[in-house]
VEXDREN-2710 file (C-alpha; in Angstrom, 1 decimal):
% VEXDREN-2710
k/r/px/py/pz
1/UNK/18.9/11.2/13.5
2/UNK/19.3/7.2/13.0
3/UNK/20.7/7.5/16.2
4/UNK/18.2/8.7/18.2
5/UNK/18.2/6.3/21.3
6/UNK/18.5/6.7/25.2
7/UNK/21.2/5.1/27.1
8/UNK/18.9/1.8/28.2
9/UNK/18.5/1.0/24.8
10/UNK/14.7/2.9/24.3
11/UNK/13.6/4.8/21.8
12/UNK/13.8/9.3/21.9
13/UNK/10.4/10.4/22.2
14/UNK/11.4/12.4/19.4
15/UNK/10.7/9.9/17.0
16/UNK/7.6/8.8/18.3
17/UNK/6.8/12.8/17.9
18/UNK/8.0/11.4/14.0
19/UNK/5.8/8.5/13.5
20/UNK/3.0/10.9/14.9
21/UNK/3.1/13.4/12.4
22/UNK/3.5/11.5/9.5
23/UNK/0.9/9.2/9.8
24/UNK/-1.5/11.7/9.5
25/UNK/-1.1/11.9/6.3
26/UNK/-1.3/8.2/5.9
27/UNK/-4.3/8.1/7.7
28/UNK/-6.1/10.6/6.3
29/UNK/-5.2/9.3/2.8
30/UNK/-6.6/5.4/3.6
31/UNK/-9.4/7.3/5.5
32/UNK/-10.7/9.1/2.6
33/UNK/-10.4/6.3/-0.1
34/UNK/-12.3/3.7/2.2
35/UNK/-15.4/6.7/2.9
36/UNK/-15.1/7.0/-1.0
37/UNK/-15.4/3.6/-1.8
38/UNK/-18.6/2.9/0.0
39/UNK/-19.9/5.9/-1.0
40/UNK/-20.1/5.7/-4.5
41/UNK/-23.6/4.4/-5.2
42/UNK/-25.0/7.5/-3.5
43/UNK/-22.7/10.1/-4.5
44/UNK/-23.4/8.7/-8.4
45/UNK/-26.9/9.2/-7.3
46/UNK/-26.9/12.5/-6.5
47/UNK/-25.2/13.9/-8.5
48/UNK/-27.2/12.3/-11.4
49/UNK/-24.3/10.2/-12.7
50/UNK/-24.2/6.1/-13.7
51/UNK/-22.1/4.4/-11.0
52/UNK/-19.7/3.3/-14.0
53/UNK/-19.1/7.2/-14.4
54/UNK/-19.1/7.3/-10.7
55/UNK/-16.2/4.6/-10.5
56/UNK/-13.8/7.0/-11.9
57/UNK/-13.7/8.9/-8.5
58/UNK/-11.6/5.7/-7.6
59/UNK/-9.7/5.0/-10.1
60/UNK/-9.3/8.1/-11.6
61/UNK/-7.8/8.8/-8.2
62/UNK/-5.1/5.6/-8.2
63/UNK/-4.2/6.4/-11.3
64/UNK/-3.1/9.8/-10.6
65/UNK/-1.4/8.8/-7.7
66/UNK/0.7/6.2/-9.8
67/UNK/1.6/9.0/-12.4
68/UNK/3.1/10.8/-9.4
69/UNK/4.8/8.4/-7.4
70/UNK/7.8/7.8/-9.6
71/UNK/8.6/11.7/-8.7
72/UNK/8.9/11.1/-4.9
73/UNK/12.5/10.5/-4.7
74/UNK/13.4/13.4/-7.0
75/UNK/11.2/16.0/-4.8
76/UNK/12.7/15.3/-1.6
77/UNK/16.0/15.6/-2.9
78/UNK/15.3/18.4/-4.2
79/UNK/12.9/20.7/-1.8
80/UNK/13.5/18.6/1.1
81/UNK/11.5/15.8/3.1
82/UNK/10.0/18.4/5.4
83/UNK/9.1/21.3/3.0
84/UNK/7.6/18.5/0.6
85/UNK/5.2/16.9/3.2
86/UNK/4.3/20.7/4.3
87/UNK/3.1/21.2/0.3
88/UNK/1.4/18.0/-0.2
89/UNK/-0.3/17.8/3.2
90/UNK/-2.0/21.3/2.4
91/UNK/-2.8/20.7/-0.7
92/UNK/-4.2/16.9/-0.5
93/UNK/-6.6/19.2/2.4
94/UNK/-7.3/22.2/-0.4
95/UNK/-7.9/19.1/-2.7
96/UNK/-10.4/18.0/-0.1
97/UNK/-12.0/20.9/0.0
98/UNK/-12.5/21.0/-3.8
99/UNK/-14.2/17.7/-3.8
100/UNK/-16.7/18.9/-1.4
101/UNK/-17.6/21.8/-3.1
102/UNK/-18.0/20.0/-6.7
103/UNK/-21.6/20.4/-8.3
104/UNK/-21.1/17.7/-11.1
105/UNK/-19.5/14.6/-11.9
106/UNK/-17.0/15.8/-14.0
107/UNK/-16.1/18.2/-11.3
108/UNK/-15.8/15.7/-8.4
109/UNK/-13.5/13.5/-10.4
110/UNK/-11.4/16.7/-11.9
111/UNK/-10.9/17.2/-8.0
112/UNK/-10.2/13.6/-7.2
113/UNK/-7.7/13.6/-9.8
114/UNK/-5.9/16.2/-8.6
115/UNK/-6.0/15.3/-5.4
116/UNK/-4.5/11.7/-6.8
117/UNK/-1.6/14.0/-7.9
118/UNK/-1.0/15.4/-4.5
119/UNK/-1.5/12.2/-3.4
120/UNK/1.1/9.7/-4.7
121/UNK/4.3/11.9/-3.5
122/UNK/2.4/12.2/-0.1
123/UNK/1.7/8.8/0.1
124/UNK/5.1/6.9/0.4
125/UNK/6.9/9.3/2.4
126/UNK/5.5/7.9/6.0
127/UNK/8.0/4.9/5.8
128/UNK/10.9/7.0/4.4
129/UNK/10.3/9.8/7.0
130/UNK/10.4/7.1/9.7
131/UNK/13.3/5.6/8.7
132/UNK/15.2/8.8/8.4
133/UNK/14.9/9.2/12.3
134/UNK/14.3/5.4/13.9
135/UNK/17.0/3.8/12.2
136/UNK/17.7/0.1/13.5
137/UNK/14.3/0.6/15.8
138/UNK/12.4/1.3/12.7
139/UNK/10.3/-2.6/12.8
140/UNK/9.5/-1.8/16.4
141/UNK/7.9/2.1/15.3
142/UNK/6.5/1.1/12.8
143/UNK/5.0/-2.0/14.6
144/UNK/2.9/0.4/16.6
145/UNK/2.6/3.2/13.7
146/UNK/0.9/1.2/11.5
147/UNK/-2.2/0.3/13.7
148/UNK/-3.6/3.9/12.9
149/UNK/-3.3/2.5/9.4
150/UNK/-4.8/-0.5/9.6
151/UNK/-8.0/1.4/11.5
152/UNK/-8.9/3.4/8.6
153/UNK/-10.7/1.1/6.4
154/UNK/-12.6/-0.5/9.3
155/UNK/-13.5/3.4/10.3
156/UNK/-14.0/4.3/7.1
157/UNK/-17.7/2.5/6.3
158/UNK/-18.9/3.4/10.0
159/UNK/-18.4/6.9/9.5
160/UNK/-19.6/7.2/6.5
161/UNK/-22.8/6.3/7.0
162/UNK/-23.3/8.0/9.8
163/UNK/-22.4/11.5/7.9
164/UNK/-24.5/10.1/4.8
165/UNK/-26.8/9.4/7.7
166/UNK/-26.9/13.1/9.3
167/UNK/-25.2/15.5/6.2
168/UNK/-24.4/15.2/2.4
169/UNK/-22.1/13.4/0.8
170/UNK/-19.5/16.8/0.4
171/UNK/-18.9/16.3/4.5
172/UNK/-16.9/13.0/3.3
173/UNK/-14.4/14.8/1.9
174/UNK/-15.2/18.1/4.4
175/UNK/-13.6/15.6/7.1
176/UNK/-10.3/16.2/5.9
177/UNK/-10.0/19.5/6.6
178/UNK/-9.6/19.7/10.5
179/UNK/-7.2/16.8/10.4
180/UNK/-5.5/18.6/7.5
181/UNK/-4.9/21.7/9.7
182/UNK/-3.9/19.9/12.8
183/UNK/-1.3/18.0/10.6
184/UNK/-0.2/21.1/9.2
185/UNK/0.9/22.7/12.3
186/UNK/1.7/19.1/14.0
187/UNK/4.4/19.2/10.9
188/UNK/5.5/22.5/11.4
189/UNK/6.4/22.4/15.0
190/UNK/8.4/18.7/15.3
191/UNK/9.3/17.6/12.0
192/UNK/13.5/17.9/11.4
193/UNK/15.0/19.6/9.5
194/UNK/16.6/18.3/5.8
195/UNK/18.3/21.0/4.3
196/UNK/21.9/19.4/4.6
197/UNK/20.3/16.3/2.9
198/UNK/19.1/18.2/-0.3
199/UNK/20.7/17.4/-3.5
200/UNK/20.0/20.0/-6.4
201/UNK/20.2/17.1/-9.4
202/UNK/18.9/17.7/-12.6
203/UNK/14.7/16.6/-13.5
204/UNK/14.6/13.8/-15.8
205/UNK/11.9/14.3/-18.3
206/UNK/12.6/11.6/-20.6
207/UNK/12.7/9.1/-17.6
208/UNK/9.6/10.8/-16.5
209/UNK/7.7/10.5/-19.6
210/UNK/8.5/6.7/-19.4
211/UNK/7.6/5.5/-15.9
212/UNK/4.9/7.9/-14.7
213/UNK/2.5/6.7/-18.2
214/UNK/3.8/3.2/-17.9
215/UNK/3.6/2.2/-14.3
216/UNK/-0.2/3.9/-15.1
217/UNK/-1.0/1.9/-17.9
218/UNK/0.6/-1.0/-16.7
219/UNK/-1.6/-0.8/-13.4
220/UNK/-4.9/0.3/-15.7
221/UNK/-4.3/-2.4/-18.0
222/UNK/-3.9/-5.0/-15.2
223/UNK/-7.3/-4.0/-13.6
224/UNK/-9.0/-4.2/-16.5
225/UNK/-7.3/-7.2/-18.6
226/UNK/-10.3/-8.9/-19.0
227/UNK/-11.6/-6.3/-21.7
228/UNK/-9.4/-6.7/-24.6
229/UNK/-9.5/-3.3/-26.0
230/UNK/-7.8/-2.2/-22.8
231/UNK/-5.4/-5.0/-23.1
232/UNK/-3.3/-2.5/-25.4
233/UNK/-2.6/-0.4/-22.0
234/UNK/-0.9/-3.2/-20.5
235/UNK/1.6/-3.3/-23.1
236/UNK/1.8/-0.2/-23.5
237/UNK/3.0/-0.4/-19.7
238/UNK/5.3/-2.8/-20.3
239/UNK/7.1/-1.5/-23.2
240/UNK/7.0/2.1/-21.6
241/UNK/8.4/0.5/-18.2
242/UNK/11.1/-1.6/-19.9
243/UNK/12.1/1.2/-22.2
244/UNK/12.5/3.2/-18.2
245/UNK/14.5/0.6/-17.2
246/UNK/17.1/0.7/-20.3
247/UNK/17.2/4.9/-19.8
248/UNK/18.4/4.3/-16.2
249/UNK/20.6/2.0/-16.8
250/UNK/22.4/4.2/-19.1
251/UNK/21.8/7.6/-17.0
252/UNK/22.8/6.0/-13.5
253/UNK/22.8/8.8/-10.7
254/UNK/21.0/11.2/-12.8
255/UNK/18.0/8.9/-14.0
256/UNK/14.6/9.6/-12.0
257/UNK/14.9/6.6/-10.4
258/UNK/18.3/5.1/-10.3
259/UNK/17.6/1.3/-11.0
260/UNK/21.1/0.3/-10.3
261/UNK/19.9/0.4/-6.4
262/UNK/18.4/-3.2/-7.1
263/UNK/21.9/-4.2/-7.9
264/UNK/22.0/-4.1/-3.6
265/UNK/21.3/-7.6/-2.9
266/UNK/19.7/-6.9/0.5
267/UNK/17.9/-4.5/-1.3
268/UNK/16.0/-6.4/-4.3
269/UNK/15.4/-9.0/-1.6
270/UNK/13.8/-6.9/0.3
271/UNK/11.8/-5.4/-2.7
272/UNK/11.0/-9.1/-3.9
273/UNK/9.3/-9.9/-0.8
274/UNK/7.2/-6.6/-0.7
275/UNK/5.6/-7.3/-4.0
276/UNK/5.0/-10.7/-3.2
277/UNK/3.7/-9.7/0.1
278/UNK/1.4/-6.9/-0.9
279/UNK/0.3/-9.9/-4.2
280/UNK/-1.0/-12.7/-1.7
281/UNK/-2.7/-9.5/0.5
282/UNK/-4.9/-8.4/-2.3
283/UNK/-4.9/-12.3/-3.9
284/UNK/-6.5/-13.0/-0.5
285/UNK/-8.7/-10.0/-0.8
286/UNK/-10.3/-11.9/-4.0
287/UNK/-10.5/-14.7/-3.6
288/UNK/-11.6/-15.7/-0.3
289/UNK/-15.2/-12.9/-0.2
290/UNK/-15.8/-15.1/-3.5
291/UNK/-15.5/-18.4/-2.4
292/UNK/-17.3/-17.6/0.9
293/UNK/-20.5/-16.3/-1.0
294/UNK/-20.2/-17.6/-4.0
295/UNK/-19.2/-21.0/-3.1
296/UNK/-20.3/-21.5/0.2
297/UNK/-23.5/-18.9/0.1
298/UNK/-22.8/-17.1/2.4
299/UNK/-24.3/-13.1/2.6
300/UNK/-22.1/-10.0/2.2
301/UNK/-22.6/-9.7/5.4
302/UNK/-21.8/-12.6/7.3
303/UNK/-18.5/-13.0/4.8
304/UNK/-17.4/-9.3/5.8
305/UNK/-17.8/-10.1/9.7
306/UNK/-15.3/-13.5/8.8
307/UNK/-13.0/-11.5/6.7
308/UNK/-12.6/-9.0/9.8
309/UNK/-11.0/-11.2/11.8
310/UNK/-7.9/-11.4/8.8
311/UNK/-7.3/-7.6/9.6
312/UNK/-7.9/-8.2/13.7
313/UNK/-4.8/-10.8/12.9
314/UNK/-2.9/-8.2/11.4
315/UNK/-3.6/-5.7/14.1
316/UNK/-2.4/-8.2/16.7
317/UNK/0.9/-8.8/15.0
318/UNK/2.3/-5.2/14.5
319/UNK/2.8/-4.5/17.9
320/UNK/4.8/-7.1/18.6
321/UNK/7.1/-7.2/15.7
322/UNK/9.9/-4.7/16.9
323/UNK/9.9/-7.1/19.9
324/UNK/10.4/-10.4/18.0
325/UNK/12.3/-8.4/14.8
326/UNK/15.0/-7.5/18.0
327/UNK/15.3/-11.0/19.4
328/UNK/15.1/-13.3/16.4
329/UNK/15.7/-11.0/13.3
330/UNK/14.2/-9.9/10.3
331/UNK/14.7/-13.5/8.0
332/UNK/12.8/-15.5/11.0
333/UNK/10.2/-13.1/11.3
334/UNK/9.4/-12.3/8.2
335/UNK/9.4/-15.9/6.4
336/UNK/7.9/-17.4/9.7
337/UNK/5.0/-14.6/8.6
338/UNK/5.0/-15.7/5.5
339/UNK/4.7/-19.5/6.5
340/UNK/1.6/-18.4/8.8
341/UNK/0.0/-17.2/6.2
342/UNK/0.5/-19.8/3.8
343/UNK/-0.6/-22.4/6.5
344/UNK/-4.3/-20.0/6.6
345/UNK/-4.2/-20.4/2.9
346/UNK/-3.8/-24.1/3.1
347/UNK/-7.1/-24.7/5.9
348/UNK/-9.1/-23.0/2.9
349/UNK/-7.6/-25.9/0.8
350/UNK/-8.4/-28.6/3.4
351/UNK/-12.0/-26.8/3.7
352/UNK/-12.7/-26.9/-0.3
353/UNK/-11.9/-30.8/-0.6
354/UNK/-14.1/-31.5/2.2
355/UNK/-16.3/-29.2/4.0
356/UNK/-16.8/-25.7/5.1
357/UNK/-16.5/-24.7/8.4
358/UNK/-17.3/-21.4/10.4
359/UNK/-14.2/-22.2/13.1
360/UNK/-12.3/-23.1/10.9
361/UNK/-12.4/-19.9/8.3
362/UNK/-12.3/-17.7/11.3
363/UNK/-9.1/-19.3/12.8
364/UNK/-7.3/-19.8/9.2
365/UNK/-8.2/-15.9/8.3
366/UNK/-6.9/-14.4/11.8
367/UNK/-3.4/-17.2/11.5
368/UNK/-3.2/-15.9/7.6
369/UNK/-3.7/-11.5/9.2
370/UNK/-1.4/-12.3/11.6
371/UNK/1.3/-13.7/9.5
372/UNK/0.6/-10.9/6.8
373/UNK/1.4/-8.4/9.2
374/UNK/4.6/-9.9/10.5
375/UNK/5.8/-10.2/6.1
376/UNK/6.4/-6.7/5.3
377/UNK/7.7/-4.5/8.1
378/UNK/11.2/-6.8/8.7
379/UNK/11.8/-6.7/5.2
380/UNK/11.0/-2.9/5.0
381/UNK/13.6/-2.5/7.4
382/UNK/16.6/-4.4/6.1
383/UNK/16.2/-2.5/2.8
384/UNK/16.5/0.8/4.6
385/UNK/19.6/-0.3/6.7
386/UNK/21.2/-1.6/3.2
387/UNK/21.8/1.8/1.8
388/UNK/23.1/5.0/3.1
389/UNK/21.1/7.9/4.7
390/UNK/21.7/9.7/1.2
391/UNK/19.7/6.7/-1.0
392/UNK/17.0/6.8/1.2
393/UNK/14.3/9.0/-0.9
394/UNK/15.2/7.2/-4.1
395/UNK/15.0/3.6/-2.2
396/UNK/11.7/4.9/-1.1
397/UNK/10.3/5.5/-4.3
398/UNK/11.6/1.9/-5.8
399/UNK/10.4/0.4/-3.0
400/UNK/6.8/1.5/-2.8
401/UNK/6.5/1.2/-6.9
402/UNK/7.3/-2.7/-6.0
403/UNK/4.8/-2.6/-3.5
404/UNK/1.9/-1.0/-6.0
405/UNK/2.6/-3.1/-9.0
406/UNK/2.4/-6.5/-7.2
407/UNK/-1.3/-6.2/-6.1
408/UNK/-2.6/-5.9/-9.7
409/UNK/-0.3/-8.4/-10.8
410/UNK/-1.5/-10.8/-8.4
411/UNK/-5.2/-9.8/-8.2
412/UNK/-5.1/-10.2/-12.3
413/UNK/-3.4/-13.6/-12.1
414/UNK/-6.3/-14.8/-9.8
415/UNK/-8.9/-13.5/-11.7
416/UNK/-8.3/-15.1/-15.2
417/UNK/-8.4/-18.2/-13.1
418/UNK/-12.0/-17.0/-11.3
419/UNK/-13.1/-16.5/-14.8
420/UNK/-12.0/-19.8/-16.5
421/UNK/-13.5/-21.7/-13.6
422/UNK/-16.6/-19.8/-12.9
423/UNK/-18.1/-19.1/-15.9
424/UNK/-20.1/-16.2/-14.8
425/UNK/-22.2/-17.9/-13.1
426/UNK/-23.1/-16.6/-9.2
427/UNK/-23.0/-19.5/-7.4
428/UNK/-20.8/-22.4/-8.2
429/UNK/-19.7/-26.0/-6.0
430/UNK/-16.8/-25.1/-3.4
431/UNK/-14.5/-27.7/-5.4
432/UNK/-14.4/-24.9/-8.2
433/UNK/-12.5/-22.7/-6.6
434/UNK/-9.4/-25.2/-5.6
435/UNK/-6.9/-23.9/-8.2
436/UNK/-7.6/-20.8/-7.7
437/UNK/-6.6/-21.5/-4.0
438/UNK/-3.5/-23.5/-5.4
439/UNK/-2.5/-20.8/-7.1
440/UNK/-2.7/-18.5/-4.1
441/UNK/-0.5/-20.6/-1.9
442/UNK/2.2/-21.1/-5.0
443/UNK/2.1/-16.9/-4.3
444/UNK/2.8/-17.3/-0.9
445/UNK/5.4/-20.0/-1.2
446/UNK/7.1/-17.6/-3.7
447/UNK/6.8/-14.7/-0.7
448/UNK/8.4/-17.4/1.7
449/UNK/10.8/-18.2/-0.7
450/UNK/12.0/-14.3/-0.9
451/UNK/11.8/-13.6/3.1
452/UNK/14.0/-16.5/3.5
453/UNK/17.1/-14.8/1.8
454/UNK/16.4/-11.7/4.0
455/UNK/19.7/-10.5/5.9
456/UNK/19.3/-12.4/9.4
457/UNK/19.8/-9.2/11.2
458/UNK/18.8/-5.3/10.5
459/UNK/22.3/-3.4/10.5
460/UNK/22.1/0.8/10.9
461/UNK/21.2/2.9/8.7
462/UNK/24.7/4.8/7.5
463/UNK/25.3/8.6/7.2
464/UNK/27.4/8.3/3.9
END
């Protein structure tokens, strides 16, 4: 399937008919949390809840998908890539349908849980699905498959206030359901076969029983470190995650997640420079709505409408990455993205010693979405053509745990520093925020730093 290419060097509509399918569920996943998100205050509302109560629709939700993400690799290996998205895809829809149908708080987040559940194997199997049948071409699909992506959050608010707008909040989750069924038989009809790829290995409880709790509480306990008591979850995650990583080490093949795949250099670069990537996104996510209102004093509003043109950046980039991945390779690309968006990061710098500037925050925020969307998909690639066809579920689930942990990490970092500098207070002088800013561009010189050891070219993907 890796192979799938015409004779002029194009790519088999086939695996466009791929990319298609899959990113349904993607979408329909980012759909729902952003419609979720900006929902909350009325759905608490109605259904007589506190919004703090309310909140647990969210998280409750992340941190289901985090217990389940760890048995991603395992699953396909086991039932099959096809079979697997079949399941989750009609049950994440079933799980929609709960939601809409709750009557109480506890109800709603029962069903957001297990919709979490459903959610965290369906989640990371676009990229591994992809790369199963685009091979060497997979930057330049993915380029152009991830724009449906990137559209969800911005269609997220706009639709959900116009169904607030016309119908109850249950028609959030109600919205699902067509898409669900279209996916359904979408999936059915053009997705390949895997049965020659399935591999009947043994479950690993004990590895299990360490990752799935600790990459949870790890996560929890980095969202919420500034409450001590919940401090003990993030060391809990830690000692749960480390004692993980000791089990595999010792179990190899038949651990849940076989670790020794990092010992791939290609491989742990690539890894390196997706958590460092997906770090400076949600750093940048932070920090810079804060410093724009808070700092500068601007409204919601007007910072929302700058921080737009960041994702308009991003959504210029992607479709011209398998182009530029194919003529200058995966290092350049990715490390000249990470340059570009340590160069937007700087402006912000320049802007905080002297003054603000409209023009300026607009240009540095679509320079640092542009080169934030050229980081991730070259580096993707190469650690997909490192290993053969065979590792590919197990790489998946490593690589998307890299992915999820280096958010928080990042975001947490960031945030001690927006505490110690801010005091609490609402509004503080610009010049308060410039470490936190240093500290953000030390995170993207780290992210350069990683692209820059990339392989300079993508090889194939191999069958053995």
């Amino acid at each position: 399937m890796s192979k799938r290419a015409n004779a002029s060097g194009g790519i088999d509509p086939f695996v466009w008919k791929v990319a298609i399918v899959v990113l349904m569920g993607s979408f329909m996943t980012q759909l729902d949390s952003t419609v979720v998100n900006v929902s909350l205050s009325t759905i608490s509302r109605t259904l007589d809840s506190s919004v703090a109560t309310a909140q647990w629709v969210v998280s409750g939700y992340l941190l289901a998908m985090a217990l389940m993400l760890p048995l991603n690799g395992w699953l396909v290996d086991r039932i099959g890539a096809k079979r697997l998205y079949l399941i989750c895809f009609s049950t994440f829809t079933l799980a929609s349908v709960l939601c809409g149908v709750s009557q109480t708080m506890s109800e709603l987040i029962c069903a957001r849980l297990f919709q979490g559940l459903v959610g965290g194997v369906l989640a990371p199997m676009t990229q591994m699905m992809i790369a199963r049948v685009a091979g060497k071409n997979m930057a330049r699909v993915m380029g152009y498959a991830a724009l449906p992506i990137l559209l969800a959050p911005i269609l997220g608010p706009v639709l959900a206030g116009t169904i607030l707008t016309h119908a109850g909040w249950p028609w959030l989750f109600y919205l699902n359901v067509p898409v669900g069924i279209l996916g359904v038989g979408l999936a059915v009809l053009m997705l390949p076969k895997d049965r020659s790829s399935l591999r009947k290995r043994p479950f690993d409880f004990l590895g299990f029983t360490l990752i799935s709790p600790g990459l949870a509480a790890l996560i929890y306990g980095l969202q919420n470190a500034s409450h001590v008591t919940d401090r003990w979850f993030l060391l809990a995650g830690v000692v749960l995650l480390g004692g993980f990583l000791r089990h595999s080490l010792r179990k190899g093949d038949a651990a849940l997640i076989d670790v020794r795949i990092f010992a791939n250099r290609t491989f742990s670069v690539a890894a390196t420079t997706q958590f460092f990537a997906n770090g400076i996104m949600y750093g940048r996510q932070l920090v810079v709505p804060l410093y724009l209102i808070a700092g500068c004093g601007l409204s919601a509003a007007q910072a929302g409408w700058l921080i737009a043109f960041m994702g308009l950046g991003m959504m210029c980039s992607f479709p011209l990455l398998g182009w530029l991945t194919d003529r200058y390779g995966c290092r350049l690309i990715s490390a000249g993205g990470a340059l570009l968006a340590l160069l937007g990061t700087l402006v912000f710098l320049w802007m905080i010693a002297h003054q603000f500037s409209v023009t300026w925050a607009v240009a540095s925020l679509f320079l640092a979405g542009a080169g934030q969307g050229t980081i991730s998909i070259p580096s993707i690639s190469a650690a997909y053509s490192s290993l053969p066809k065979a590792r590919l579920a197990v790489a998946n689930t490593a690589l998307n745990i890299a992915q999820r942990i280096g958010g928080p990490i990042a975001t947490t970092l960031l945030a001690v520093i927006v505490s110690l500098t801010m005091h609490g207070a609402a509004n503080v002088p610009p010049r308060q925020f410039l470490l936190t800013f240093v500290m953000l561009a030390g995170l993207h010189l780290l992210a350069f730093g990683a692209a820059t050891r990339l392989p300079l070219r993508v090889a194939r993907v191999s069958e053995n």
